[in-house]
C-alpha positions in Angstrom: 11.3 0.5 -2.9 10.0 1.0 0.6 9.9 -0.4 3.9 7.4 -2.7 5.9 5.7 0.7 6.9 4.9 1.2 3.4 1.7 -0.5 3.4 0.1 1.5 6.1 1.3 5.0 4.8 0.0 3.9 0.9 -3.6 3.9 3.0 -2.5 7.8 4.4 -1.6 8.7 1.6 -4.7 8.2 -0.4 -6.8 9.8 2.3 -4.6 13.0 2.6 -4.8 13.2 -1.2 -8.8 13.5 -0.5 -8.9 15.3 2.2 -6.6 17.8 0.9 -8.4 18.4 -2.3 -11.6 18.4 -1.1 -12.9 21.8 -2.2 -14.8 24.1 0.1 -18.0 24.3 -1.3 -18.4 20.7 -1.0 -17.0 20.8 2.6 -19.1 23.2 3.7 -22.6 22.3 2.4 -21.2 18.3 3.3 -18.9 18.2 6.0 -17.0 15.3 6.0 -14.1 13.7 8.2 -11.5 11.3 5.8 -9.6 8.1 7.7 -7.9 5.2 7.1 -9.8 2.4 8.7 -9.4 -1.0 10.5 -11.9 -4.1 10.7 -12.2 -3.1 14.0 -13.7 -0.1 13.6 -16.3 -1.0 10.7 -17.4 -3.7 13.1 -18.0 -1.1 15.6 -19.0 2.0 13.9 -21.8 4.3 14.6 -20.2 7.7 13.6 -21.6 10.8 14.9 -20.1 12.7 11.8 -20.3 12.1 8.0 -17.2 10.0 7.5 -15.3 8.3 4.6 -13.1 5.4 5.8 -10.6 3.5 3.4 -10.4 0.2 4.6 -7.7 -2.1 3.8 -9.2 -5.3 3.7 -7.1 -7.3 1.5 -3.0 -7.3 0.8 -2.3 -10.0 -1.8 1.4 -10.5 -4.1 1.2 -9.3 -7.2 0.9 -11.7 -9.6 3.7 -10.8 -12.0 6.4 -10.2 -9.5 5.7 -13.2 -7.0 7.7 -15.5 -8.7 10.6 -12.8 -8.9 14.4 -14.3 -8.4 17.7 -12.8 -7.4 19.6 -11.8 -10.2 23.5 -13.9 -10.7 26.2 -13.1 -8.0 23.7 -10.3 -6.1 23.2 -10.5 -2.4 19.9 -8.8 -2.8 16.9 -10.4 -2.5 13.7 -9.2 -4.8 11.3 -7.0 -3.2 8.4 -7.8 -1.8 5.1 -6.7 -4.5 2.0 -6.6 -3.0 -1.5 -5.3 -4.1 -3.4 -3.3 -1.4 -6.8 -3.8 -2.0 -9.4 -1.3 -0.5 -12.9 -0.3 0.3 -14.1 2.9 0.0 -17.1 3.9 2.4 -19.4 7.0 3.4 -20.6 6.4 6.7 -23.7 8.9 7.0 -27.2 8.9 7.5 -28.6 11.5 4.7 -28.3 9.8 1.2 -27.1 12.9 0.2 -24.0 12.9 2.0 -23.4 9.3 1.0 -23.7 10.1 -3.1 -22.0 13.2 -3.4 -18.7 12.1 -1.4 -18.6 9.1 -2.6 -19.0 10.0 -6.2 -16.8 13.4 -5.9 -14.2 10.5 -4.0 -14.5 8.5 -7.2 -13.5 11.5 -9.1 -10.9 12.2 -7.3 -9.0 9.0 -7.9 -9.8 9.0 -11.3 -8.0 12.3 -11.8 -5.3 11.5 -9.8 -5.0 7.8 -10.4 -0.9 7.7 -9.4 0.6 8.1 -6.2 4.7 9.2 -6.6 6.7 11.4 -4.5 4.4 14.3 -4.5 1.5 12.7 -2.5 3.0 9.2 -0.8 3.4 10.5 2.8 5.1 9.0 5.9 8.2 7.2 6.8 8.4 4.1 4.6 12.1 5.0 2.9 10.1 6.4 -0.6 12.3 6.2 -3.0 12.0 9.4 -5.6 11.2 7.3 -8.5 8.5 5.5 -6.6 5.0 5.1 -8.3 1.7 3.1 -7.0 -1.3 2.9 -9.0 -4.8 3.5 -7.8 -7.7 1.5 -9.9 -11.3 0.7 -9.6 -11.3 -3.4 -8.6 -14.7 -4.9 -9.5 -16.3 -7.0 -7.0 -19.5 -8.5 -7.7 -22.6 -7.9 -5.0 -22.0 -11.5 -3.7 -18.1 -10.5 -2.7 -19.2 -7.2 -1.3 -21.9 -9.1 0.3 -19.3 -11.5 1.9 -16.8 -8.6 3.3 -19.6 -6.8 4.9 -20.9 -10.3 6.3 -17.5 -11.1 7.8 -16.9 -7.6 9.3 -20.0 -8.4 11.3 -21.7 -5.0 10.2 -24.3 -3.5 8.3 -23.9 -2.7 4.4 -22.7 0.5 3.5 -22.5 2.4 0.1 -18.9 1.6 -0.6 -16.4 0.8 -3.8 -13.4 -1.2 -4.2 -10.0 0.2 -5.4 -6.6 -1.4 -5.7 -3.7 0.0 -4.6 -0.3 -1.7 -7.0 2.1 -2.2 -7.1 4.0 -1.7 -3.4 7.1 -3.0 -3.4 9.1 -3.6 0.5 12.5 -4.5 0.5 14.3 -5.6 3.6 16.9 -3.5 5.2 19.9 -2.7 3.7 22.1 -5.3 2.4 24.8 -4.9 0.2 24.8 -5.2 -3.3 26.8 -7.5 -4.4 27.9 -10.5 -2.9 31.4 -10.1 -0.9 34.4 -12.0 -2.9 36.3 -14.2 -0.7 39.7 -14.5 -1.8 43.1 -15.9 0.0 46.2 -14.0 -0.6 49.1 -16.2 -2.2 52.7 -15.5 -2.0 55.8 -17.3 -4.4 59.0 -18.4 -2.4 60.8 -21.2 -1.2 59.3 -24.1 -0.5 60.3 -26.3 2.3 60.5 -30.4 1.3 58.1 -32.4 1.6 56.9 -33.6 6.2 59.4 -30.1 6.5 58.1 -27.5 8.9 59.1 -24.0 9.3 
């Protein structure tokens, strides 16, 4: 389980996975610059160079673990599951550019569909047994119609993935809850209203 800075290196790590594998032939006949995105920039962009953003657009608790409780006499509270939801995006103006990333992208995340220790990147406390799954989220044309809308830009060719399941625990705590015991000892005992 990671730390708060989880969430923003699950977004680099899925863009160094593409950059990294992205073969030459394809790189030189379609140049292409991979990123992790903000709202911000989509609103704003008018890329000189063929780009493909991942946009996070939507973090939302898993729906299995969101309901998770401590276990008996544990000081540890359950980690925080979320489900990164992004957009996937070639920002170009040749069609060409546009299909063949975005398709050879797809690929890509098909083949490699699990994000462990190998390919997560940053400092977010990765444990070695860590595991996120990439899938393909469906959104209908209406959703992906009301993202682009309230990101106050122009539709791109783009897909949806989820990222799950992220789980951020808080700092360290101790394991167990600490035992609280007083210490007693046998001896005399004075009679009763006697003090010693």
């Amino acid at each position: 389980m990671a730390n708060v800075k989880a969430v923003h290196f699950v977004g680099e790590s899925i863009v160094r996975l593409l950059d990294n594998s992205y073969p030459d032939d394809l790189r030189h006949d379609f140049p292409c610059i991979f990123k992790q995105s903000s709202t911000g920039f989509l609103a704003s962009a008018d890329e000189a160079d063929t780009t493909l953003s991942l946009l996070l657009y939507r973090i939302q608790s898993n729906e299995h673990l969101r309901q998770a409780r401590p276990t008996p006499f544990s000081n540890r509270r359950p980690p925080l599951a979320l489900d990164l939801e992004y957009l996937l995006t070639v920002w170009s103006k040749a069609p060409g550019d546009e299909h063949v990333i975005l398709t050879w992208a797809m690929r890509q995340l098909q083949l490699h569909p699990i994000l462990d220790g190998s390919t997560l990147r940053g400092d977010a406390s990765w444990k070695p047994t860590e595991k996120i799954e990439i899938i393909p989220a469906e959104l209908t044309l209406e959703q992906m119609a009301r993202i682009w809308d309230r990101m106050h830009s122009s539709y791109r060719l783009s897909v949806a993935y989820t990222a799950r399941l992220v789980l951020v625990e808080e700092a360290s705590m101790p394991e167990t809850l600490q035992a609280i015991a007083e210490r007693f000892s046998t001896g005399e005992m004075g009679e009763p209203g006697e003090t010693s």
